[in-house]
GURO-573556 format. One record per residue: residue in three letters; x, y, z of N, C-alpha, C in turn. Coordinates in steps of 0.001 Angstrom, whole numbers, plus 500000, padded with zeros to 6 digits. Layout:
# residues N
ALAXYZXYZXYZ...
# end
This chain:
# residues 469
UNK672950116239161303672122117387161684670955116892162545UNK670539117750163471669264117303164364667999116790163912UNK667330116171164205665978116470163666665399117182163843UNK664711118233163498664263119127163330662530119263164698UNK662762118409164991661139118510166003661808117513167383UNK663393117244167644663801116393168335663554117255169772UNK663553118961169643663007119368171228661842119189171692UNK661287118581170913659896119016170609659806117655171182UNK659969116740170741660132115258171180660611114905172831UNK661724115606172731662449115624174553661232116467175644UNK660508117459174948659616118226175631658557117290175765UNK657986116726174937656848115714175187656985114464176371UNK658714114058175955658733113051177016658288113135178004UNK659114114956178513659358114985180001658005115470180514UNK657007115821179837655362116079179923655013115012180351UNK655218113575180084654346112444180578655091111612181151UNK655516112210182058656746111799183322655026110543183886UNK654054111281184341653366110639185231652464109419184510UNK652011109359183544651419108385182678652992107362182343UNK654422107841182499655287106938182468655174105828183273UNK654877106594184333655558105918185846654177105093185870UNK652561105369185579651730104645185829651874103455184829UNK652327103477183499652657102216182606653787101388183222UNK654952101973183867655955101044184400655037100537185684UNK654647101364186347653968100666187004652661099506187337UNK651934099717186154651314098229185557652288096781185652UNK653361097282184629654141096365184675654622095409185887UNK654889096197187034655940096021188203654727095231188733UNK653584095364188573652331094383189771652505092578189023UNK653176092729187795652862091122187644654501090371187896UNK653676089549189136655283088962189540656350088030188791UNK656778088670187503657315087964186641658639087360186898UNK658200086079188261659948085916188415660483084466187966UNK660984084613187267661646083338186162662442082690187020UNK662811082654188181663279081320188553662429080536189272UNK661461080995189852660264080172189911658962079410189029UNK659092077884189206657993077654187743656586078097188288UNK656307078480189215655115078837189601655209080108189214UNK655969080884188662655343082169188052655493082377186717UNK655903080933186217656279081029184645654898081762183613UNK653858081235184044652711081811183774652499083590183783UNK652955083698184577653540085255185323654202085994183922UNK655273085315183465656122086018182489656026085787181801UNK654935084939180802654204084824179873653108086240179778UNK651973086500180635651412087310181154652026088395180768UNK652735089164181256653967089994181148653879090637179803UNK654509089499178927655147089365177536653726090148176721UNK652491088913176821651808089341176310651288090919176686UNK651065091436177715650742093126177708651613093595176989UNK653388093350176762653940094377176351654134094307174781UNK653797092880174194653389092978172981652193093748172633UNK651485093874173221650111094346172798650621095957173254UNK651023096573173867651769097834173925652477098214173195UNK653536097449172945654499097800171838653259098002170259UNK652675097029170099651777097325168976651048098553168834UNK650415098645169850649671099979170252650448101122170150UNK651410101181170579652628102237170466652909102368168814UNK652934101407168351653391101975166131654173100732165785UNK654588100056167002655608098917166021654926097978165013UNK655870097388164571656019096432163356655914095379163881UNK655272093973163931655438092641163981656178092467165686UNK654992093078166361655219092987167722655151091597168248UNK656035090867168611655454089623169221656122088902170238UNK655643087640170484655984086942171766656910085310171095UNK658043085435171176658511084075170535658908083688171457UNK659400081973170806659306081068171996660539080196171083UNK661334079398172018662127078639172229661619077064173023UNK662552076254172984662171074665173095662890075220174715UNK661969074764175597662838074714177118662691076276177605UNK662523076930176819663056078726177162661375079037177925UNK661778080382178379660420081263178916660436082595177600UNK659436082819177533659502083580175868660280084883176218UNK660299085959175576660861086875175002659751087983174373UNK660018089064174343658868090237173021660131090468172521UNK659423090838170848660488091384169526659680092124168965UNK659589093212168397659443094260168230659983094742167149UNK659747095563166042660978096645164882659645097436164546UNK660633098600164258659694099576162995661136100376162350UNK660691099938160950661931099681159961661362100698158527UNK661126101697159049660939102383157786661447103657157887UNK662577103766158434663744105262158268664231104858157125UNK664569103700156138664897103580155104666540102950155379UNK666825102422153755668291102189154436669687102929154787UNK669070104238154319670458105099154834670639105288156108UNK669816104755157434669243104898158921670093103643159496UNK670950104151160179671294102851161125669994102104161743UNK670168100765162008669191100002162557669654099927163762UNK668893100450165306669423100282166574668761099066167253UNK668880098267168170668468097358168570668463097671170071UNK667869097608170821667545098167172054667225096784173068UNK667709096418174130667681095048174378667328095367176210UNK666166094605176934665893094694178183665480093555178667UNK665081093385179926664690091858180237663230092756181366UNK662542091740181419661170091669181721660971091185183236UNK661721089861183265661485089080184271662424089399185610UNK662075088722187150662248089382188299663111088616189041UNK663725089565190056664439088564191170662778088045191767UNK663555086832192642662289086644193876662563087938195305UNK661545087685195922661646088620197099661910087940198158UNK662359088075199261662087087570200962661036088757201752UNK659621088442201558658576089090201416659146090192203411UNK659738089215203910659858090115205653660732090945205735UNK661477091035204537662481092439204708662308093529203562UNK660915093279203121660336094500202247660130095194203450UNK659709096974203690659135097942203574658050098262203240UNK657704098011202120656626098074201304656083096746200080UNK654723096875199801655137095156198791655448095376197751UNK656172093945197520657395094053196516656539093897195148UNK655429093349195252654871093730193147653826094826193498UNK653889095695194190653019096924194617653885097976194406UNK653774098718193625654574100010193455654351101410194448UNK655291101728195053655601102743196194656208103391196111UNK655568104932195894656530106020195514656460106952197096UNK657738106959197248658385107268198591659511108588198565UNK658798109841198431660484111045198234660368110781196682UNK661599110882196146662058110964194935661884109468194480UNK661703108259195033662456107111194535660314105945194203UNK660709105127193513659594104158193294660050103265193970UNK659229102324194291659729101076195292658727099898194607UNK659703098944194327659401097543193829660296096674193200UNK660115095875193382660949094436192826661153094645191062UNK662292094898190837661477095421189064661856096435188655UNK661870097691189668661703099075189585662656099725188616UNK664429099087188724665255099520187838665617098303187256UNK665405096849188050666850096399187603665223095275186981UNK664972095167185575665253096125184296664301097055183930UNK662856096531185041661628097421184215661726099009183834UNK662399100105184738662764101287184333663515101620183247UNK664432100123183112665461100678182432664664100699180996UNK664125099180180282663558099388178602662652100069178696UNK661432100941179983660590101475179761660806102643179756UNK662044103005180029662647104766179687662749104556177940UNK663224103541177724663058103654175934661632103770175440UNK660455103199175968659331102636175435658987103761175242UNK659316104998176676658397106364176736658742107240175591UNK660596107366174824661015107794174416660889107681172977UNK660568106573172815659767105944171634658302106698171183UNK657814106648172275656171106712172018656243108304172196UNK657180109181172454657201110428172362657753110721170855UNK658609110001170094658866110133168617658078109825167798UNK657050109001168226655505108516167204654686109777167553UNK654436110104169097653505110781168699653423112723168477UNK654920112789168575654991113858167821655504114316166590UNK656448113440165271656958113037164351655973112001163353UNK655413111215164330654871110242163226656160109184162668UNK656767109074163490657744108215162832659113108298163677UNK659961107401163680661287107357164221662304107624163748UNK663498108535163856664531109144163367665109108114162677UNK665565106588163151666300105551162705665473104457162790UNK665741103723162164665074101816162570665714101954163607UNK664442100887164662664866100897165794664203098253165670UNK665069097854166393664471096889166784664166096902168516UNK663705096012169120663230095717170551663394094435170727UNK664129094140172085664101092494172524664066092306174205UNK662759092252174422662643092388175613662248090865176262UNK663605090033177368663864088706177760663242088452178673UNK662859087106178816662231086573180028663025085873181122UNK664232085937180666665202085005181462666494085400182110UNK666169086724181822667873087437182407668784087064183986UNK667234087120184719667386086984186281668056085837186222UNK667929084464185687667836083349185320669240083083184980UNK670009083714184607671461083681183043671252083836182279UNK669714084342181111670019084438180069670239082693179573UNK669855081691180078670248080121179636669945080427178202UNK668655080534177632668294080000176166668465081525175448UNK669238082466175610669317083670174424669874083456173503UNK671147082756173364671581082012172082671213081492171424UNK670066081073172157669306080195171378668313080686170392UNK667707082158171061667043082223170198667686083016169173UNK669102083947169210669817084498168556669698083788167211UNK669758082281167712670440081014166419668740080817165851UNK667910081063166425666327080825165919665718082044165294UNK666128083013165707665627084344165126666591085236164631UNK667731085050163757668525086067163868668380087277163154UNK667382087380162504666608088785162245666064089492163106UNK665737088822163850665664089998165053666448090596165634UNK667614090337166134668788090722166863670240091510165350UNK669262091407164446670228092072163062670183093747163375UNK671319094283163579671324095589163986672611096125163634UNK672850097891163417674145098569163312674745098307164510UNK674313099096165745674640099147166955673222098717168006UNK673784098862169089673097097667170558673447099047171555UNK671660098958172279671804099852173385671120098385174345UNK672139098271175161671894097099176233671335098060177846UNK670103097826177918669808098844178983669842097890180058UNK670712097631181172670521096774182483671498097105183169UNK672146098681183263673264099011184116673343099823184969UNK673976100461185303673914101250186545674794102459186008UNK673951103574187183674915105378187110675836105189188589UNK676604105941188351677621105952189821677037106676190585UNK675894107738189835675169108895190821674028108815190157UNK672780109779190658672043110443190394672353111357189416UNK673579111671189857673666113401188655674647112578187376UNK675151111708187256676033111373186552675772110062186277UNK675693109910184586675268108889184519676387107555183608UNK676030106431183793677330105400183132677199104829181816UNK678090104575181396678532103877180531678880102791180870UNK678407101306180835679898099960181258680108099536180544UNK681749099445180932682524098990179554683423097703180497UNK683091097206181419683475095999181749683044095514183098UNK682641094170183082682172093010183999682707092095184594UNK682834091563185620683607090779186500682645089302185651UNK683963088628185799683525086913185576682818086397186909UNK682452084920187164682148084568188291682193083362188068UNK683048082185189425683144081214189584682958080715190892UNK682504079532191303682137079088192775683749077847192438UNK684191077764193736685129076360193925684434075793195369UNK684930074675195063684740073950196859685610073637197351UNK686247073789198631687557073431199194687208072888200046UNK687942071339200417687751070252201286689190069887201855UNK689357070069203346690241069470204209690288068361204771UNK691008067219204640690228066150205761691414065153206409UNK691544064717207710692158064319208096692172063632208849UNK691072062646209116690246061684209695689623060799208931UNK689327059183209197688643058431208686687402059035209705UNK687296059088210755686083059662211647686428060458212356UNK685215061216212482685591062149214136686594061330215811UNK686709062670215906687740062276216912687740062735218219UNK688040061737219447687452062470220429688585063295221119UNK687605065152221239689101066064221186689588065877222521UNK688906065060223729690165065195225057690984063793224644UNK690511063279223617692320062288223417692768063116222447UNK692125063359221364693599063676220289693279065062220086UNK693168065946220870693145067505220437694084067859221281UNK695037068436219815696463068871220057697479068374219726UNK697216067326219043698391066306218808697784065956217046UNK696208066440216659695924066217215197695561067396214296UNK696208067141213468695288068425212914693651068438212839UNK693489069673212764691874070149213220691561070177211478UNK690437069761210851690419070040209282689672071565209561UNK689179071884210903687953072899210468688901074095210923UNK689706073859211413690790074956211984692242075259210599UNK692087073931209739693118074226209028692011074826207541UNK690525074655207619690442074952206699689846076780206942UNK689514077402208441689511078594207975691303079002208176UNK692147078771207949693186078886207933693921079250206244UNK693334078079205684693579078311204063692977079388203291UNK691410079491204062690392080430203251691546081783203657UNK692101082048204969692843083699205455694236083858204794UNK694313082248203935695622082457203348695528083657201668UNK694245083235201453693757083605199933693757085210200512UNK693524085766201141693115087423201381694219087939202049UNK694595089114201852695689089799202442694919090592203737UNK695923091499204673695328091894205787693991092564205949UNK693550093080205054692529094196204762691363093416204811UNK691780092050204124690644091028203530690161090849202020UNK691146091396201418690349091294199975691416090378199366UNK690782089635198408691403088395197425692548088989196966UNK694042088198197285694862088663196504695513087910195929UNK694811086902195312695008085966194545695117086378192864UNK695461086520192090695235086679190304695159088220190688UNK695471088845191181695530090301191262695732091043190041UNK694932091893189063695429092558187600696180093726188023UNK697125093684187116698363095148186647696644096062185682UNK696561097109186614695352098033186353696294099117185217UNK695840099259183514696470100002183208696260101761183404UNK697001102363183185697008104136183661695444104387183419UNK695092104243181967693690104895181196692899104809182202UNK692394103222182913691535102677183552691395103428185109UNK693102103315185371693155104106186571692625105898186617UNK692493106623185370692384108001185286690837107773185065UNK690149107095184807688735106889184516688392106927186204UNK688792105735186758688157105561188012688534106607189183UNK689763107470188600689574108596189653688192109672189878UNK687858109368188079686514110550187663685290109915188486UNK685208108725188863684041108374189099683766108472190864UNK682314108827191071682341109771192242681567108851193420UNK682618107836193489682199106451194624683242106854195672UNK682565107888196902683336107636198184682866106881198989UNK683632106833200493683353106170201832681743106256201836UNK681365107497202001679590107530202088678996106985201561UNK679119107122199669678435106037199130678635104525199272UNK679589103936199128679902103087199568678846102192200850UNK678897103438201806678355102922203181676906103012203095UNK676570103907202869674865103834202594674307103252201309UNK674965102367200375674823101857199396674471100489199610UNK675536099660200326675551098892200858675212098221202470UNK674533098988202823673850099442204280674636098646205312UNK675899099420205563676777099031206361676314099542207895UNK676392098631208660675655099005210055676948100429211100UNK676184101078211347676807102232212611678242101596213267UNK679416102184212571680721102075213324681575100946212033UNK680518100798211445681319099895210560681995100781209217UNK682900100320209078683283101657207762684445100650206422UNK684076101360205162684421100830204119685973100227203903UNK686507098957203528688380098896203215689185100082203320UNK690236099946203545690557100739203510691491100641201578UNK691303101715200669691343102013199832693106101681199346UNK694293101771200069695625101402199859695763102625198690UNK695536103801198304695289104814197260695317104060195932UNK694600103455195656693549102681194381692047102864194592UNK691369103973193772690223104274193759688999103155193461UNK688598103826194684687301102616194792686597101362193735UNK686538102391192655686131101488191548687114100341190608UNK688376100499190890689113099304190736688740098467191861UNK688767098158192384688464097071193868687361096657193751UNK686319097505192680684740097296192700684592096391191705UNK685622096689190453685188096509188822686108096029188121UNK687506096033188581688889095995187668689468094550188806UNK689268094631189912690089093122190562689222092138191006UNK689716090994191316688911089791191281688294089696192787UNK687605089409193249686776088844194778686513087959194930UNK686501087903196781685705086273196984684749086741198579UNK684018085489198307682492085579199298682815084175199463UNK683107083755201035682390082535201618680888082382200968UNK680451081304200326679020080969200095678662080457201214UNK679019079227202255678700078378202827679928077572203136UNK679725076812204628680938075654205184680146074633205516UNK680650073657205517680623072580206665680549072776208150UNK681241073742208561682032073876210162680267073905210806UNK680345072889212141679467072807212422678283073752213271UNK677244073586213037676118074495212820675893074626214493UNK675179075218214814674422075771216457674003074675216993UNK673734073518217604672800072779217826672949071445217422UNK674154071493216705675577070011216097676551070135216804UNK676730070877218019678044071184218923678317069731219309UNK679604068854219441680070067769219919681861067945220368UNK682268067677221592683248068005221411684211066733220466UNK684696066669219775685130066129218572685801067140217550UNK687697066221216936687867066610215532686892065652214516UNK686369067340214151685583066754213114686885066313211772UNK685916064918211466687324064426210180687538065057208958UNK686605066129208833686448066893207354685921068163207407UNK686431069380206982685256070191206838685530070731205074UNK684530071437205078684723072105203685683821073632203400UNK684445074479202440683688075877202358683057075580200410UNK682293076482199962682514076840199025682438078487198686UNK683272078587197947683993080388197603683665080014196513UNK682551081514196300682312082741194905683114083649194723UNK683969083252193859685207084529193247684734084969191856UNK684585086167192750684107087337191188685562087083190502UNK685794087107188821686901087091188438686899088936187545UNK688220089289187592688606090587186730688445090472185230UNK687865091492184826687185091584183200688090090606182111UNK688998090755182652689614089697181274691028088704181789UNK690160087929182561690473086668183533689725085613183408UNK690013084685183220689475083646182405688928082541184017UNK688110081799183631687738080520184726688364079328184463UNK689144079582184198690393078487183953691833078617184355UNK692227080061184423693483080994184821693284081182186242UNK692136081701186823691733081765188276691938080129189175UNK691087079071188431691224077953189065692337077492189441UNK693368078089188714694632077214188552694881078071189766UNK695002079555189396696193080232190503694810080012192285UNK693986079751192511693463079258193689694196077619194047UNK693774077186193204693953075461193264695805075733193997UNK696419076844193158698235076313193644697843077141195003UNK697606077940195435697684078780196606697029078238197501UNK696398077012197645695353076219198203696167075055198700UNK696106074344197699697130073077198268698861072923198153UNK699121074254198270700840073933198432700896074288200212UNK702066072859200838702207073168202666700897073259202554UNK699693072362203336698183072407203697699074072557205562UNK697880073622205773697909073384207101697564072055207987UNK698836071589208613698983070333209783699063069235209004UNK699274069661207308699831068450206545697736067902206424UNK696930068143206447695922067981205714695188067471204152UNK694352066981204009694247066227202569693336067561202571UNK693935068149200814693711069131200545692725069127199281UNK691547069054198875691188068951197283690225070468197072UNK690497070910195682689788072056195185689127071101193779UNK688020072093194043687001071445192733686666073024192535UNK686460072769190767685660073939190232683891073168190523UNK682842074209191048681886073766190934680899074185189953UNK680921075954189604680257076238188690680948077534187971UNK680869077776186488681629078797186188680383079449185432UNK679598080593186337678757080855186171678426081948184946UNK679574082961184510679626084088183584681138084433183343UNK681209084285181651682392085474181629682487086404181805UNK683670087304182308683931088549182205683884089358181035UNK683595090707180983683709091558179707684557092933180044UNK685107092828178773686293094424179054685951094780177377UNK685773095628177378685070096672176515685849098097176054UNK686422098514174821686853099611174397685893100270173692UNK684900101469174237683941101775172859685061102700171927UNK684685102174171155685098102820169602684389103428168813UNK684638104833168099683815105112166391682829106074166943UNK682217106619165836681034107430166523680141107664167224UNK679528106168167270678197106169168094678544106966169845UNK679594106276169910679740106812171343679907108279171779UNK680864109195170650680869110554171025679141110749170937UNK678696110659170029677271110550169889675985110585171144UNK676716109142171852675998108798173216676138110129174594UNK677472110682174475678030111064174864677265112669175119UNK676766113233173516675982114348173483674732114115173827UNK674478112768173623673124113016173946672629113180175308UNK673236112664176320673552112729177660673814113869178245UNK674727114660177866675018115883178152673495116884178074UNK672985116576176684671926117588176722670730117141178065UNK670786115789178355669663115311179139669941115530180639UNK671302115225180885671594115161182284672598116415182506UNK673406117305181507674722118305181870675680117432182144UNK675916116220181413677213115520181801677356114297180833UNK678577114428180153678515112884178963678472111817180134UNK678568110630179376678130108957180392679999109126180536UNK679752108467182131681251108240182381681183106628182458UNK682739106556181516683082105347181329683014104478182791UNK682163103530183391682278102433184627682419101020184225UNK682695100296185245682390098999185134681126098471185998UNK680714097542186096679601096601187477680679095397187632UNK680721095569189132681378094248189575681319093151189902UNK679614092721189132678530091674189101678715090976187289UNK678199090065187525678668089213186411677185089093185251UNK676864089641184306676063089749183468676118089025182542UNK675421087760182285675239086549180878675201087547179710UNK674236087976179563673591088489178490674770089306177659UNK675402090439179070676165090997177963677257090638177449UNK678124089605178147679005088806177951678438087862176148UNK677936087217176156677232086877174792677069088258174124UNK676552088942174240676528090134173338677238090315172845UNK678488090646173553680236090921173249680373089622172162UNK680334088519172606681181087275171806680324087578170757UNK679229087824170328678360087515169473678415088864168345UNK678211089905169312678099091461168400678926092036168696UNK680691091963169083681497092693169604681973093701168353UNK681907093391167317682551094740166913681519095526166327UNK680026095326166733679072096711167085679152097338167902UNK678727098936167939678686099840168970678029098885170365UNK677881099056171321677294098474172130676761099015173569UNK676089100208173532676028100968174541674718100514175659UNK675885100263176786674993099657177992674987100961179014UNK673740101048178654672827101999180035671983101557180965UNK671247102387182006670455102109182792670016103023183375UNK669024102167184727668688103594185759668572103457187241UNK669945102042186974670144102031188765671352102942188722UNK671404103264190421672058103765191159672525103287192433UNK673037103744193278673891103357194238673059102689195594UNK671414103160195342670714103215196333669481102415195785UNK670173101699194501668594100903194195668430099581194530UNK669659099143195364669478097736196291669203096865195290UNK669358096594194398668937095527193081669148094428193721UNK668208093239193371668438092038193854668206091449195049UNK668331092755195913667786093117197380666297093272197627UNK665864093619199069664564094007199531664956095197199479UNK663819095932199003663582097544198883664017098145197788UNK663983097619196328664363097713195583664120098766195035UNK664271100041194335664147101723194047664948101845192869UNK663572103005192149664472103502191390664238105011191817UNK665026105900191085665112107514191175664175107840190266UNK663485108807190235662338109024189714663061110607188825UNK664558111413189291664828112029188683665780111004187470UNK666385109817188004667145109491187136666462108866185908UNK665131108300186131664346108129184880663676108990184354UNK663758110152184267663590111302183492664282111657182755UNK665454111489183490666572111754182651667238110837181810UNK667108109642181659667408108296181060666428108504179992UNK664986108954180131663596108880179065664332110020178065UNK664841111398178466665041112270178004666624112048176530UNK667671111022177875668947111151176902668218110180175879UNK667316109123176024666527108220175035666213108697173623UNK665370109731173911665172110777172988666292111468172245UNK667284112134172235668115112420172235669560111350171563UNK669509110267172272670318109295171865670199108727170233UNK668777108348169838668128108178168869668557108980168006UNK668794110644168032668420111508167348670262111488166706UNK670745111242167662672516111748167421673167110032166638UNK672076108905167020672975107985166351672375107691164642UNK671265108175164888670310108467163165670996109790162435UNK671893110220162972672359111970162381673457111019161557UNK674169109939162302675198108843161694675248108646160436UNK673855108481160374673674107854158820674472106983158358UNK675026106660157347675732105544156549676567105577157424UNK677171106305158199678597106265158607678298104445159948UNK677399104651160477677138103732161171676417102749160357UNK675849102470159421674920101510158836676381100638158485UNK676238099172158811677352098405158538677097097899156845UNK678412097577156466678080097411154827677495095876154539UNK677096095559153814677234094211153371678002093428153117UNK678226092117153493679416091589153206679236090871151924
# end
């Protein structure tokens, strides 16, 4: 049954839309970017305001922990719904990409509200996302006096980073991370009007591929034409891996029906696509082969030249060069392993090398597993209403075709908890990019299903509280 003051609660949120946006926006001015040690100080900084917020707000044993090697973390609970109350655990990260300060717009730890959208480094990808909970929170204290369910908080310093030391502190604190179900907020909506669910993540691996067929360079008016070229046989191998279109058709997945009827629902055309990814005038998206966009996005594997050898502007010599080499980032498919991929590259690589070439593949880094995800059990019809009341539409099942540490560990760690990953990017929030945005309707509406979400997974009661073993 509802709680009884839960409109009352959703009404308050959406009242302090503007004191929201000025607290996220505190946040967004301190340049908390964890792969730099010059701002480690930065995300310390950080930590401490939002402990001292979270306190201020009603929690329990708000604080800043720390790990050997790690950049800290805030933890957070208020644990007095009692034990018939599922315990939710609500999980965000703090810390920032870096910027390339000449292809901002506007500055990147300066918050810029432009039309509908905020502008800053931060904006969704995560600060919007745990601070749509914080608001939703502090709208259940201060009109209830209290929270429908135990709720915990774990807000990271290292996400941008991989997530390196979260296990760690999992294995150092595991009362903190003790929960029924997990709302993982760091994802993306397919729209504005429609918002996601992800229920699976592309893996990611770098290889290096080296051709060589020279003890030294060679001079090309004697032997060009009569040797193989390594830099000619090696973009030769890279056009062997991609079919005509250009996309990896290497480890290709058998997409089952379900997956395929999901991704018809989801509302990624040519347009979005193109203005998403700011494809320049005349240029236009793959062509689709009738497999909806979001398999190609989320369900099959990719590759990105990182970098070659082949020589640079201003290294011109006429000479076979005796070696060249690339290294390829292949996103891998949700439940494709970095060991299954290596193999099927490594055979498609060095079987017949072009001009008979010395052929070697190295794995260089296997940066994230993939995750494929079935939600199960109540929480989710649950998630499902609460959404509807906030936005007029349950979360549609998506994937991200970016490779996420955190939730990948989540899965190995808490997989047979509910595990609902939300957010409040969109198609146009350039994450990771210059000009980074969030929607200023879609965090209203994220603050609102917040409210709401709380209310439908505390209605659970025992049914979600896991038993004791």
């Amino acid at each position: 049954m509802p709680h009884p003051q839960v409109d009352a609660v959703a009404a308050d949120a959406r009242s302090r839309m503007d004191e929201a946006v000025a607290q996220l926006c505190q946040y967004l001015r301190v340049p908390a970017i964890s792969c730099l040690p010059e701002h480690a100080a930065d995300v310390r900084k950080l930590c401490d305001i939002v402990r001292d917020d979270l306190e201020a707000a009603g929690f329990d044993r708000s604080r800043v922990l720390d790990a050997p090697g790690a950049l800290p973390l805030v933890a957070a609970e208020w644990l007095h719904a009692g034990p018939d109350k599922p315990t939710v655990l609500i999980y965000g990260h703090l810390d920032l990409q870096p910027v390339e300060i000449e292809n901002w717009h506007t500055p990147p730890h300066e918050p810029v509200i432009k039309g509908e959208r905020l502008y800053a480094r931060g904006a969704a990808d995560d600060m919007g996302g745990w601070v749509s909970h914080l608001v939703a929170l502090t709208s259940w204290m201060k009109i209830t006096g209290s929270l429908p369910c135990n709720v915990k908080l774990i807000i990271e310093g290292e996400e941008e980073i991989g997530s390196p030391c979260l296990e760690q502190f999992m294995d150092l604190y595991p009362a903190a991370f003790d929960a029924d179900a997990m709302v993982l907020t760091d994802c993306e909506n397919p729209s504005t009007e429609v918002p996601g669910l992800t229920v699976s993540l592309r893996g990611l691996i770098e290889i290096e591929v080296t051709c060589q067929a020279l003890h030294a360079d060679g001079h090309s008016g004697l032997w060009g034409g009569v040797v193989p070229d390594p830099c000619i046989a090696l973009c030769q191998l890279i056009a062997r891996l991609v079919d005509d279109d250009g996309r990896l058709k290497v480890g290709r997945r058998e997409i089952p029906e379900s997956a395929l009827e999901m991704a018809h629902k989801v509302p990624i055309s040519a347009d979005v696509i193109a203005d998403g990814s700011h494809m320049i005038d005349g240029v236009r998206p793959l062509p689709l082969r009738d497999v909806p966009a979001p398999i190609w996005m989320w369900r099959q594997p990719a590759m990105t030249v990182l970098s070659t050898t082949l020589p640079a502007p201003g290294k011109e010599k006429n000479a076979v060069r005796k070696a060249a080499s690339a290294k390829l980032s292949v996103r891998l498919a949700p439940d494709q392993t970095a060991v299954e991929m290596f193999a099927a590259l490594k055979a498609a690589l060095t079987v017949d090398p072009p001009g008979g070439v010395k052929v070697t593949v190295d794995q260089v880094h296997d940066f994230g597993e993939g995750w494929l995800y079935e939600p199960k059990g109540p929480a989710f019809p649950a998630a499902d209403r609460a959404y509807q009341k906030a936005w007029g539409h349950p979360l549609a099942r998506i994937g991200v075709g970016g490779s996420i540490p955190f939730v990948a560990l989540f899965g190995r760690r808490f997989g047979d908890l509910p595990l609902i990953l939300n957010g409040v990017m969109d198609p146009k929030t350039t994450a990771h990019g210059p000009n980074e945005s969030m929607h200023l309707g879609v965090f209203e509406k994220a603050i609102v299903a917040n409210v709401y979400l709380l209310d439908e997974l505390a209605a659970l009661g025992t049914e979600l509280v896991r038993k004791a073993d």
